[in-house]
N, C-alpha and C positions, 0 to 999 in steps of 0.2 A: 515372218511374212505369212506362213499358214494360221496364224492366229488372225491376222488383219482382216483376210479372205471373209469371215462370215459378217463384216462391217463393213466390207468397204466401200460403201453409198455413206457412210453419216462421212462431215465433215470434218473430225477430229482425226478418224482415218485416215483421211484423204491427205491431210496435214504430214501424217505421223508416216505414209510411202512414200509422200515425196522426200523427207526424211533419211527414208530407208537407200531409196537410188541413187541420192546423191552421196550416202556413206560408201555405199558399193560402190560408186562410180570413183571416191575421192579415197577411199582406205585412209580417212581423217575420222573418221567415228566408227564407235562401234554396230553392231548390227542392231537394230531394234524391236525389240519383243513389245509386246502390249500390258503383256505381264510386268516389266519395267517401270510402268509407268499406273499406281493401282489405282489410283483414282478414278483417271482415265477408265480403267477396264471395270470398275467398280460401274459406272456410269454408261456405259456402252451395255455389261451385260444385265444392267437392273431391268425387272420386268416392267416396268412403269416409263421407262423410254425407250425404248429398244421395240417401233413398230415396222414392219413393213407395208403397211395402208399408207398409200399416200391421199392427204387430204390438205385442202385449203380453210386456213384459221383465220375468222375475223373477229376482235372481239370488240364489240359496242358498249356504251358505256353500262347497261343493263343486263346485257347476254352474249353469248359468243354465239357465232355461224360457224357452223363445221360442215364443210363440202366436202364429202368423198370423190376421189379424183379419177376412182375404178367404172368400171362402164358395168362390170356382172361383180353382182355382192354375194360371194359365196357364204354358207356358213362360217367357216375357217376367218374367212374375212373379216366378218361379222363381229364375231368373236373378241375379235381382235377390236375391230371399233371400238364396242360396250364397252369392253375392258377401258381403253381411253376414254369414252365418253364420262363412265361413272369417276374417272377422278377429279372430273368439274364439279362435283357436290361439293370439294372439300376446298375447293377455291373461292377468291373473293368474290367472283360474281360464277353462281352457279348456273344458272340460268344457261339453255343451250336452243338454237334450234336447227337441226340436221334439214339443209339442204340437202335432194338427192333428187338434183334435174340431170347429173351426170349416171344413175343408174339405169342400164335398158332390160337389166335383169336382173331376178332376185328368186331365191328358190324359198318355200314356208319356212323352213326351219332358221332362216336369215329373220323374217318377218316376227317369228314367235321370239325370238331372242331381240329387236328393236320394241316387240310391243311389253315384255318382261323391263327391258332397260327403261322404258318411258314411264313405266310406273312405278321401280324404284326409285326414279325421279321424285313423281309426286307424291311417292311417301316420306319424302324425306324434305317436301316442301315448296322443291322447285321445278321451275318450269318445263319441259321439253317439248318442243313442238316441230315435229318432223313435214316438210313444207316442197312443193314441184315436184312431186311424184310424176313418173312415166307412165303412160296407159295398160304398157305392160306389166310392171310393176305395181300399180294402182287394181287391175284386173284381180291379179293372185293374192294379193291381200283381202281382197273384197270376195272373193270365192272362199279363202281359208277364215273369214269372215274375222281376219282380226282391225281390216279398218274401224270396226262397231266401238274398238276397245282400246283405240290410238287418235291422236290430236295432231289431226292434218288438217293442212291447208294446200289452198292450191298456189300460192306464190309467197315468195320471203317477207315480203312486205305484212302480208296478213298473218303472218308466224308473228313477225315484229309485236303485230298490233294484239295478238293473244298474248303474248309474254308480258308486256306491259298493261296488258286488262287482269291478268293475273297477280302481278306484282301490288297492283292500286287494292285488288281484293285481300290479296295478305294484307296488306297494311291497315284496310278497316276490319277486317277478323281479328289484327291483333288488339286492335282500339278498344275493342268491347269485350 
């Protein structure tokens, strides 16, 4: 069970205590370690799934929407996003655009690390278009003057319509 403890929000978890209480409860099974089962813990402790950001995933036939579901975007947090966010380069539709009408705060160092991830985006081809910024959040971007150097919009709809103005442009770039 102390192995469970730093997982036990994912679902596989959740599975594997109730599991656990009903061995305890029935002394028909044995006790269950995490380590047991390595797949399992292989997957749990990979750094590539294993977030604690919770965000809402939509993905469109073109790009994904990634809402973060946190109200303050610490660095730390941050961090953490980028790190998810960049492993959509390597997926079938790379294309992304971060809604963050759910952010009421955000410190520079959150802002300098979304405007770094936006442009190993478009070095690498594709899209990112971060879209409903908060006035407060909008404000300290625009003071730390990295709005000058990031692809905002004011609503998802017109993120939509940049990734897809983007997309139509790679494809007469590559024409010629």
């Amino acid at each position: 069970m102390q192995d469970l403890r730093r997982y036990r929000y994912h679902p596989f978890c959740r599975i594997l205590q109730a599991i656990e209480i009903a061995s305890q409860e029935s002394n028909s099974f044995p006790g269950i370690l995490l380590q047991n089962f390595p797949l399992l813990y292989k997957y749990l402790t990979s750094k590539t799934e294993s977030y604690l950001m919770n965000v809402k995933i939509d993905t469109k036939e073109k790009f994904t929407v990634i809402t973060p579901e946190e109200v303050r975007l610490t660095a730390i947090l941050t961090g953490e996003l980028v790190e998810m966010l960049l492993h959509y380069q390597q997926k079938d539709i790379p294309h992304l655009v971060l809604n963050m009408q759910r952010i009421t705060e955000i410190d520079e160092a959150s802002g300098e690390l979304l405007a770094n991830c936006q442009q190993q985006f478009y070095e690498h081809n594709c899209s990112f278009v971060i879209c409903a910024l908060q006035p407060a959040v909008e404000a300290l971007l625009d003071k730390a003057e990295l709005l000058e150097v990031m692809n905002v919009t004011p609503t998802e709809s017109e993120a939509w319509d940049i990734v897809q103005m983007e997309e139509i442009e790679r494809e007469l770039m590559g024409d010629e």
